[in-house]
PDB file with SEQRES, HELIX, SHEET and CRYST1 records, atoms N, CA, C and O in Angstrom:
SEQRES   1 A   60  UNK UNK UNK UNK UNK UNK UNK UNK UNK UNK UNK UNK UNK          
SEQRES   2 A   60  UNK UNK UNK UNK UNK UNK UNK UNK UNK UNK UNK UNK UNK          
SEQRES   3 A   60  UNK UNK UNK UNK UNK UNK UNK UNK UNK UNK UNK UNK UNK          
SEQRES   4 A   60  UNK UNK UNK UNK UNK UNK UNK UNK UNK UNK UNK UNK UNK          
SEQRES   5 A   60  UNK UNK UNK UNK UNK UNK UNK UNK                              
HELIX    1 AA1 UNK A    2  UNK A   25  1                                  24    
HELIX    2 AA2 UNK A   31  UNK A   33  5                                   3    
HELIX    3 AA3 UNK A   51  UNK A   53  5                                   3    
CRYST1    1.000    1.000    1.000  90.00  90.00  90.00 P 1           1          
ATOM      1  N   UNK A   1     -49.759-156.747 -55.564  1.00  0.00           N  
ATOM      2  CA  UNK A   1     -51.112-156.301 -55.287  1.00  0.00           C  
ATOM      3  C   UNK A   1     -51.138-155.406 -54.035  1.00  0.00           C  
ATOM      4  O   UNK A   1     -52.006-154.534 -54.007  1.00  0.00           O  
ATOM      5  N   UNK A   2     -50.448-155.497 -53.189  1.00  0.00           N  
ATOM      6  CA  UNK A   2     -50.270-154.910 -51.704  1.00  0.00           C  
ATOM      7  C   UNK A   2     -49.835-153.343 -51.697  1.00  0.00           C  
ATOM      8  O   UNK A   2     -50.092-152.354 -51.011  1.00  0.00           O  
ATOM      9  N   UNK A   3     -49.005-153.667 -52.876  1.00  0.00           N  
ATOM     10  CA  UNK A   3     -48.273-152.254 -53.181  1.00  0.00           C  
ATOM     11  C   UNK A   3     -48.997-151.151 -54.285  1.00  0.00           C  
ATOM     12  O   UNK A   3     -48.745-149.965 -54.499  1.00  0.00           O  
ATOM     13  N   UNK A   4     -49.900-151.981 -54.823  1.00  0.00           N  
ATOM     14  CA  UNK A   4     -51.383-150.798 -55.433  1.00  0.00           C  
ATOM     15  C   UNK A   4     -52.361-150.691 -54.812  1.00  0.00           C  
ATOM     16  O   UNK A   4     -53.056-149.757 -55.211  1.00  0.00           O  
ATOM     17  N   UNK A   5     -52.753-151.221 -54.000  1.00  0.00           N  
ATOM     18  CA  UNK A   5     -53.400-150.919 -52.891  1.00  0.00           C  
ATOM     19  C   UNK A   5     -53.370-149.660 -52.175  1.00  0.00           C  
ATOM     20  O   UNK A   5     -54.240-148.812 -51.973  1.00  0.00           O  
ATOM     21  N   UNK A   6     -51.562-149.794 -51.682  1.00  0.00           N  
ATOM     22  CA  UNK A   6     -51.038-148.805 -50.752  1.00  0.00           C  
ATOM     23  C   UNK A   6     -51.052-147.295 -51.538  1.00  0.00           C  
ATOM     24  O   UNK A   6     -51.364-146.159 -51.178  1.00  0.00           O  
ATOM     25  N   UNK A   7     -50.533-147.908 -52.840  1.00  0.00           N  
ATOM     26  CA  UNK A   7     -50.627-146.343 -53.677  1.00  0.00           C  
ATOM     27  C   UNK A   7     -51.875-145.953 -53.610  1.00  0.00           C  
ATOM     28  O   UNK A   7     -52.052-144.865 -53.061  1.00  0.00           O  
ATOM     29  N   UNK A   8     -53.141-146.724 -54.151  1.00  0.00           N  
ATOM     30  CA  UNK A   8     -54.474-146.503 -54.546  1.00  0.00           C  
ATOM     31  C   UNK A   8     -54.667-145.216 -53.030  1.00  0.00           C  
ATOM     32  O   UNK A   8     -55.146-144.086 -53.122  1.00  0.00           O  
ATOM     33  N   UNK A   9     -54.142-145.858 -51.810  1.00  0.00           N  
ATOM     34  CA  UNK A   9     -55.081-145.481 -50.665  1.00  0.00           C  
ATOM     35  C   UNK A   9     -54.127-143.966 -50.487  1.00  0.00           C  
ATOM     36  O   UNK A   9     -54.738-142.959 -50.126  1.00  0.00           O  
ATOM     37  N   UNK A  10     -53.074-143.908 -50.678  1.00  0.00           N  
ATOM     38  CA  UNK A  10     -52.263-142.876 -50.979  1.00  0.00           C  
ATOM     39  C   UNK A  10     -53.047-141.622 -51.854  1.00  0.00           C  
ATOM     40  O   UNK A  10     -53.202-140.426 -51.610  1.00  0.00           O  
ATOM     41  N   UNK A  11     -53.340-142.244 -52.661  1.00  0.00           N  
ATOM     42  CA  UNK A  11     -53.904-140.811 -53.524  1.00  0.00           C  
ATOM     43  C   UNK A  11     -54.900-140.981 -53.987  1.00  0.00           C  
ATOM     44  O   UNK A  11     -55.253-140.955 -55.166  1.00  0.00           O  
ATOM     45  N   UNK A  12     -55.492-141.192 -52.978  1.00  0.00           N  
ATOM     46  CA  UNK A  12     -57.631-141.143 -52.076  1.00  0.00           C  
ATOM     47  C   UNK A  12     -57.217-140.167 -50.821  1.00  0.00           C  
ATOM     48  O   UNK A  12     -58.106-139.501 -50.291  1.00  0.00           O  
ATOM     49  N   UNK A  13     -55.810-140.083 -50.330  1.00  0.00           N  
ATOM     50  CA  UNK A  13     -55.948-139.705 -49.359  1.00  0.00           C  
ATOM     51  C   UNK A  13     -55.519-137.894 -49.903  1.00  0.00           C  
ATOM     52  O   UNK A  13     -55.979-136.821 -49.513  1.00  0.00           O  
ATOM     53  N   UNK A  14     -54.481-138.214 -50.920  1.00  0.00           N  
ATOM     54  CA  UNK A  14     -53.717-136.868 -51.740  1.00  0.00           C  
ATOM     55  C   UNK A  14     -54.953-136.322 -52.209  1.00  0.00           C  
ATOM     56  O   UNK A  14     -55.056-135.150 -51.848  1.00  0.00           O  
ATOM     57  N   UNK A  15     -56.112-136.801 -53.000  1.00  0.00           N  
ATOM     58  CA  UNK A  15     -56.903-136.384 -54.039  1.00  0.00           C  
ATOM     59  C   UNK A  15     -58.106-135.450 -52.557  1.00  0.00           C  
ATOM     60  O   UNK A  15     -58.685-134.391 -52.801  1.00  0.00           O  
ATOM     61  N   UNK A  16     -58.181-135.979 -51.542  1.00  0.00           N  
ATOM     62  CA  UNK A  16     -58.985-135.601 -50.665  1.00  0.00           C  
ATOM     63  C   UNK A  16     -58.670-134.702 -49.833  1.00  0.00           C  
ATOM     64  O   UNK A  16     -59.457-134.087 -49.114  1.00  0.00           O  
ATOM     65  N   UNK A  17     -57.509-134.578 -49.884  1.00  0.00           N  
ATOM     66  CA  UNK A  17     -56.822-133.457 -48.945  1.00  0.00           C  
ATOM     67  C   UNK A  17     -57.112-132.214 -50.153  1.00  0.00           C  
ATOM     68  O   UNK A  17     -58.026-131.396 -50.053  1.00  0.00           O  
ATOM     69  N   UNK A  18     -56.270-132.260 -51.136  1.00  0.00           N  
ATOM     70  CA  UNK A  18     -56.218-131.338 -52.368  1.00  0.00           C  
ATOM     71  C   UNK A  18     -57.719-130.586 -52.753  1.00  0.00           C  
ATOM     72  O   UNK A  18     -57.920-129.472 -53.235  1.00  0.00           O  
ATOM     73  N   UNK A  19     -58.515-131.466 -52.413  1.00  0.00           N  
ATOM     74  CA  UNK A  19     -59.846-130.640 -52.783  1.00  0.00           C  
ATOM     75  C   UNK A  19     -60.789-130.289 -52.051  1.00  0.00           C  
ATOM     76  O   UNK A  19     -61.967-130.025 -52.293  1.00  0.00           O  
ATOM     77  N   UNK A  20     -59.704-130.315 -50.391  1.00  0.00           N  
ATOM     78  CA  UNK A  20     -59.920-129.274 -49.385  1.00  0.00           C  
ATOM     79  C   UNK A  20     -59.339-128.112 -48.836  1.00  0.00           C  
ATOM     80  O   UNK A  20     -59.771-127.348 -47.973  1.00  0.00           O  
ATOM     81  N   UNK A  21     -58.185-128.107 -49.541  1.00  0.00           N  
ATOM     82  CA  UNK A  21     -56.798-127.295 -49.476  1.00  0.00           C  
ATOM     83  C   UNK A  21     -57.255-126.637 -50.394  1.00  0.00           C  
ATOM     84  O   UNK A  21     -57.229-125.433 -50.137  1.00  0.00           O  
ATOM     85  N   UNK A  22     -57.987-127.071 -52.107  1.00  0.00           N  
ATOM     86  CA  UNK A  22     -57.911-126.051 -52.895  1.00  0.00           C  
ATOM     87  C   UNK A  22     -58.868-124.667 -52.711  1.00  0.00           C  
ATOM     88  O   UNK A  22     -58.312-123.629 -53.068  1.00  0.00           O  
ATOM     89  N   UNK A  23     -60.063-124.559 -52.261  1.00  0.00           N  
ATOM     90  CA  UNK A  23     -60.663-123.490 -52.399  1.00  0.00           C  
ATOM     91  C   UNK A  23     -60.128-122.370 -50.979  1.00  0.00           C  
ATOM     92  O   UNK A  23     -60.678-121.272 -50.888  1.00  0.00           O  
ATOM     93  N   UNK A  24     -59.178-122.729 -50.076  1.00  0.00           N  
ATOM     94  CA  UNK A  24     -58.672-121.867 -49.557  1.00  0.00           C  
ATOM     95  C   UNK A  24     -57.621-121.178 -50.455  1.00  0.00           C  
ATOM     96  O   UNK A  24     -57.604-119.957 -50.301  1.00  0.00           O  
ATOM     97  N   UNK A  25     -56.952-121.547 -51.140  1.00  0.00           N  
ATOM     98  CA  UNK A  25     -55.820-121.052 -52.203  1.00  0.00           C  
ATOM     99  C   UNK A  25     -56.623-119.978 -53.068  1.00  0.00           C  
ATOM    100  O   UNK A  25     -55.962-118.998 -53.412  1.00  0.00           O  
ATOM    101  N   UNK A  26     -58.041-120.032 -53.490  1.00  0.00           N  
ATOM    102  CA  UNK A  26     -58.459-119.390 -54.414  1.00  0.00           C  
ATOM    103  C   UNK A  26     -59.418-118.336 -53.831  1.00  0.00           C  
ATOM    104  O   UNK A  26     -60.335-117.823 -54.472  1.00  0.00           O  
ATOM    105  N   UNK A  27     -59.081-118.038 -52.426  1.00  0.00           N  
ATOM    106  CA  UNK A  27     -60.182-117.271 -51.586  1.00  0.00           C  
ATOM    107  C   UNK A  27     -59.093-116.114 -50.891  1.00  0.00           C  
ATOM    108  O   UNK A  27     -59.354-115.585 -49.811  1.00  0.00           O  
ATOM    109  N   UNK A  28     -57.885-115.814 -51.639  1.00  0.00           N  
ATOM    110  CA  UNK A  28     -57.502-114.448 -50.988  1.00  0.00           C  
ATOM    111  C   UNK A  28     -58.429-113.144 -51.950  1.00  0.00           C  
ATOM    112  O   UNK A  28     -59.115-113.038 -52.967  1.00  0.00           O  
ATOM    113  N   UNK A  29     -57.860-112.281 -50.769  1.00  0.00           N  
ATOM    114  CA  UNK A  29     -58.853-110.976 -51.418  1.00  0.00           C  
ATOM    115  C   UNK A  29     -57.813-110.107 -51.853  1.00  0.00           C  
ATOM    116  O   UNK A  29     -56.750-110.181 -51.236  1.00  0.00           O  
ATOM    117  N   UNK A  30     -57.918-109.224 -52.880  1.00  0.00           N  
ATOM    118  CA  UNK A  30     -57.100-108.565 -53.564  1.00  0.00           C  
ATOM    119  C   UNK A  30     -57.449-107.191 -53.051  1.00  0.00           C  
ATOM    120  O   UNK A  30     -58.619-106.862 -52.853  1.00  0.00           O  
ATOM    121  N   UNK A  31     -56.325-106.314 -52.818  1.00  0.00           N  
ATOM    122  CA  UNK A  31     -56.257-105.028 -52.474  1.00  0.00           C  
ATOM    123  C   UNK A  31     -57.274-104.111 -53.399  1.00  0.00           C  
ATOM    124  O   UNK A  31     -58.241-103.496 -52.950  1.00  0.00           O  
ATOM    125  N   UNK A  32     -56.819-104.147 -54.916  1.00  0.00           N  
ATOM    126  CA  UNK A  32     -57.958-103.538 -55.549  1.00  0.00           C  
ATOM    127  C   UNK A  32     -58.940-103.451 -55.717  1.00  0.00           C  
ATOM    128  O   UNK A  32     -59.534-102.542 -56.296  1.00  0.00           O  
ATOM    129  N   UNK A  33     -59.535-104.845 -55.014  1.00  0.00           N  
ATOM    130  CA  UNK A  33     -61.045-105.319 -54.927  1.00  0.00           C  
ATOM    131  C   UNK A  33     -61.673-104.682 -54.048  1.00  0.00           C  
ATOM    132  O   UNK A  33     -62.898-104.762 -54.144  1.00  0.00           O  
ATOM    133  N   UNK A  34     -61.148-103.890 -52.969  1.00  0.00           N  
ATOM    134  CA  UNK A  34     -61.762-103.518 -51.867  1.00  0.00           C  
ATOM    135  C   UNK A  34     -62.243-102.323 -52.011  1.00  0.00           C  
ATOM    136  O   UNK A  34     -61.379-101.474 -52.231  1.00  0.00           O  
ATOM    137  N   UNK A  35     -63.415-101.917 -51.960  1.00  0.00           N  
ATOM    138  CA  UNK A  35     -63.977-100.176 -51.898  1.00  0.00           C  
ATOM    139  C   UNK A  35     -63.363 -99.439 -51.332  1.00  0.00           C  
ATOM    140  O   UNK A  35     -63.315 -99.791 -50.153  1.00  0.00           O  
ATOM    141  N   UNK A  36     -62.511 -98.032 -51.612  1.00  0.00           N  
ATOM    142  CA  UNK A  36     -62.012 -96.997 -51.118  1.00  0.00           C  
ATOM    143  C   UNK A  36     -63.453 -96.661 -49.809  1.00  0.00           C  
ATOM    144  O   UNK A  36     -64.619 -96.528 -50.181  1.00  0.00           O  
ATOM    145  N   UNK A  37     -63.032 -96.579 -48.328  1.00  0.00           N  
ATOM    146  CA  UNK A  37     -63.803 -96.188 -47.551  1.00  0.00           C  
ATOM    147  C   UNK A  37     -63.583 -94.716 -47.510  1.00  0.00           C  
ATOM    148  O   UNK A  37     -62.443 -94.268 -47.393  1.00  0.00           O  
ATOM    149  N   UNK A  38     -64.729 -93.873 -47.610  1.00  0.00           N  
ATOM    150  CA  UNK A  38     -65.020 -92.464 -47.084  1.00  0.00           C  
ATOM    151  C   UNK A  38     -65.314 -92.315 -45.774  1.00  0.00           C  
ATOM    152  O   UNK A  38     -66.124 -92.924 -45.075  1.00  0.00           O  
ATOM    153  N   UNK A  39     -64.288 -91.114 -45.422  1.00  0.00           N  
ATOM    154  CA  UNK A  39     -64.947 -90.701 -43.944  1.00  0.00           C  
ATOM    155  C   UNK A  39     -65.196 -89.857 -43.601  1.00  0.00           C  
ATOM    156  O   UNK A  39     -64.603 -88.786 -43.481  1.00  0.00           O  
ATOM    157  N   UNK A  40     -66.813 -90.428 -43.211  1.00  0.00           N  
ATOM    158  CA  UNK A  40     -67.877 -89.580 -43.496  1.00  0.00           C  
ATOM    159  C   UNK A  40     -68.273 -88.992 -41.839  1.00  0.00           C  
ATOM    160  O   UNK A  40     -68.284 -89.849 -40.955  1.00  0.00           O  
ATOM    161  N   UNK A  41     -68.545 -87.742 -41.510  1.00  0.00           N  
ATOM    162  CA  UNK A  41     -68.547 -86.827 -40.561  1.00  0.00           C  
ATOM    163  C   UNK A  41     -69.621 -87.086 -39.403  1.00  0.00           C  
ATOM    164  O   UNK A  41     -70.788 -87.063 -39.795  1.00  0.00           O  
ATOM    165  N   UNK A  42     -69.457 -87.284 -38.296  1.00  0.00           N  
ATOM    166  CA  UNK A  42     -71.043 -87.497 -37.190  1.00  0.00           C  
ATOM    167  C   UNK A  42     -71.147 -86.407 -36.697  1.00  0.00           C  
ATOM    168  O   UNK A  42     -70.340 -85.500 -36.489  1.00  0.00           O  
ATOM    169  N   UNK A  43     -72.550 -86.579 -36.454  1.00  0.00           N  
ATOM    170  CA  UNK A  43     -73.361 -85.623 -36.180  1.00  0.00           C  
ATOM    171  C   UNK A  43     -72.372 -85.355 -34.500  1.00  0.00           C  
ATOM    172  O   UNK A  43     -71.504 -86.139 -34.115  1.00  0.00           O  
ATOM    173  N   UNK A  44     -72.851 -83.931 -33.650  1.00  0.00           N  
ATOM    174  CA  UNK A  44     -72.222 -83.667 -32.725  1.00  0.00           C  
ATOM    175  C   UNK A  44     -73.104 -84.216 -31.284  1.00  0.00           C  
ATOM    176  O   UNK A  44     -72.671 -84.135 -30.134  1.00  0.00           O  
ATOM    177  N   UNK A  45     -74.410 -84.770 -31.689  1.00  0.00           N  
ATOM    178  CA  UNK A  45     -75.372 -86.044 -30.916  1.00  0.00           C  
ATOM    179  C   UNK A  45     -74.711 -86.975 -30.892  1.00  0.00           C  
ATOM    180  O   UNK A  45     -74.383 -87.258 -29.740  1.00  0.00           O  
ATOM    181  N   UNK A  46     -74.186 -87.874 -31.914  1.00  0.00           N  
ATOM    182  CA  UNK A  46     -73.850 -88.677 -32.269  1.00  0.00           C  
ATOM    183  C   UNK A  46     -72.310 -88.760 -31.597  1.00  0.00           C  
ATOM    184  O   UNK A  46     -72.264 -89.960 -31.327  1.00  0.00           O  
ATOM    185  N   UNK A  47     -71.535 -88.420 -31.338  1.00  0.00           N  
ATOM    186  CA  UNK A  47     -70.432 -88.230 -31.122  1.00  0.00           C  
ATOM    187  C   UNK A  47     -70.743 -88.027 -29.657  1.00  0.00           C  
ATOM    188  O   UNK A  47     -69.963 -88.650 -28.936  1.00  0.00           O  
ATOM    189  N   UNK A  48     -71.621 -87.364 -29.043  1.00  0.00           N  
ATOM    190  CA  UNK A  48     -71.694 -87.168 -27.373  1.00  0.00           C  
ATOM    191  C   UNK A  48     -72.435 -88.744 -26.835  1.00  0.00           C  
ATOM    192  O   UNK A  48     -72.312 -89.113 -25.668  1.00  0.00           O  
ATOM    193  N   UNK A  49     -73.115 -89.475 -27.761  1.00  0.00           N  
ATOM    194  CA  UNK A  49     -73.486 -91.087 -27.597  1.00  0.00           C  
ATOM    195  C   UNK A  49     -72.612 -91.839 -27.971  1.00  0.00           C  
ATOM    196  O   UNK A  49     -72.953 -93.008 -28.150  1.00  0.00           O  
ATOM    197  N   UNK A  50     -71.511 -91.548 -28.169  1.00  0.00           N  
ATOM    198  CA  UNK A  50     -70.339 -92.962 -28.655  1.00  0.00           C  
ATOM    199  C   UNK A  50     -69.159 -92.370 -27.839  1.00  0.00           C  
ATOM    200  O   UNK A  50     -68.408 -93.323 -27.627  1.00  0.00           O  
ATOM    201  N   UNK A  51     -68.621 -91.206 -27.261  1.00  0.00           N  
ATOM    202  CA  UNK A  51     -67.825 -90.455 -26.378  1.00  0.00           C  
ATOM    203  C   UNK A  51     -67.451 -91.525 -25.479  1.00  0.00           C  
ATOM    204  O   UNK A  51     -66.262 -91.816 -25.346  1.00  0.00           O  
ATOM    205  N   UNK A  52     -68.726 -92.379 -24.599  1.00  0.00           N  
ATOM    206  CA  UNK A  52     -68.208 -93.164 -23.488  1.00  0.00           C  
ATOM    207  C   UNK A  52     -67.571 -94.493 -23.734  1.00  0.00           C  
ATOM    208  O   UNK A  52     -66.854 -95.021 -22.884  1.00  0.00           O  
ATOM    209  N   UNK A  53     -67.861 -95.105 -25.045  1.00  0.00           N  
ATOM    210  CA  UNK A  53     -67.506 -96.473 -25.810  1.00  0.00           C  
ATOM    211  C   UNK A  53     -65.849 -96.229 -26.536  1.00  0.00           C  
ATOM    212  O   UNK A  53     -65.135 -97.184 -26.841  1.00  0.00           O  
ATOM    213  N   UNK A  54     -65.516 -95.047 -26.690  1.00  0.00           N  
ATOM    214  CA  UNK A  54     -64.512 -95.263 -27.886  1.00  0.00           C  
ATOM    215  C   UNK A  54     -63.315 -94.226 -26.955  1.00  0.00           C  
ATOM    216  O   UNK A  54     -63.258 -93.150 -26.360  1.00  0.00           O  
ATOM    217  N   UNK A  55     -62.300 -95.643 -27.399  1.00  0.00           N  
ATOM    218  CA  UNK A  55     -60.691 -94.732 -26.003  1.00  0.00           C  
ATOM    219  C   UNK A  55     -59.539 -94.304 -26.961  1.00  0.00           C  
ATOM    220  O   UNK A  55     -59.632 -95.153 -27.847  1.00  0.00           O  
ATOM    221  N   UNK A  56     -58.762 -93.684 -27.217  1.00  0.00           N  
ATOM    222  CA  UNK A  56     -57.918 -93.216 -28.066  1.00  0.00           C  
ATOM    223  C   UNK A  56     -56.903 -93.317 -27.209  1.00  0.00           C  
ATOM    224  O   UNK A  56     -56.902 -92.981 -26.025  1.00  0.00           O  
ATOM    225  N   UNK A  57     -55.877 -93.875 -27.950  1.00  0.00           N  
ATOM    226  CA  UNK A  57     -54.327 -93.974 -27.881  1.00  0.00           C  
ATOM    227  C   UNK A  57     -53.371 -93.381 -28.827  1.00  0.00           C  
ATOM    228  O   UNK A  57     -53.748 -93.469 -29.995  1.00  0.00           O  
ATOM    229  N   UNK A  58     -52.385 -92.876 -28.673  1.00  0.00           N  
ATOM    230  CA  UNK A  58     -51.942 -92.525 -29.320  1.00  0.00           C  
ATOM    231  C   UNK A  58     -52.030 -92.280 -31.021  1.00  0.00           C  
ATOM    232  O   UNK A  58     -51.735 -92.974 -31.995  1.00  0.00           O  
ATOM    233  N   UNK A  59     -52.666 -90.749 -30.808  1.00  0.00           N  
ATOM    234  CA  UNK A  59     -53.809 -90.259 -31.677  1.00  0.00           C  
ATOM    235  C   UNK A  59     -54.557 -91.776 -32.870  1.00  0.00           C  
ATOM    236  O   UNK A  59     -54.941 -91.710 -34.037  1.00  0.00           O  
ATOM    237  N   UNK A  60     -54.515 -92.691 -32.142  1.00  0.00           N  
ATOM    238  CA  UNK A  60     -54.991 -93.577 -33.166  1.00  0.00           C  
ATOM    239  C   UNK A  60     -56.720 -94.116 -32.058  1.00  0.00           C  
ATOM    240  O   UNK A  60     -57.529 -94.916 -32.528  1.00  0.00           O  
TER     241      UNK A  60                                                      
END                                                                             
């Protein structure tokens, strides 16, 4: 009896882990899924208001 117990509590503990583990397994994102981003042109206002926020390094 001691030793179904131990199993029982064993896989309460397997069954509870597993069906917190599982929906991370089923939540990657797929490359093709992702919208091709366009890049799209700012205005030359727009670009003299973001000038002081944005630092470039090696052309990146």
């Amino acid at each position: 009896m001691k030793k179904f117990s131990k199993l029982a509590a064993q896989a309460a503990v397997a069954v509870s882990l597993f069906s917190v583990g599982a929906p991370t397994f089923t939540s990657a994102v797929q490359a093709s899924s992702i919208e091709n981003v366009t890049q799209d042109t700012l205005s030359l206002s727009t670009q003299t208001k973001l000038d002081p926020y944005v630092k470039v390094e090696h052309n990146q």
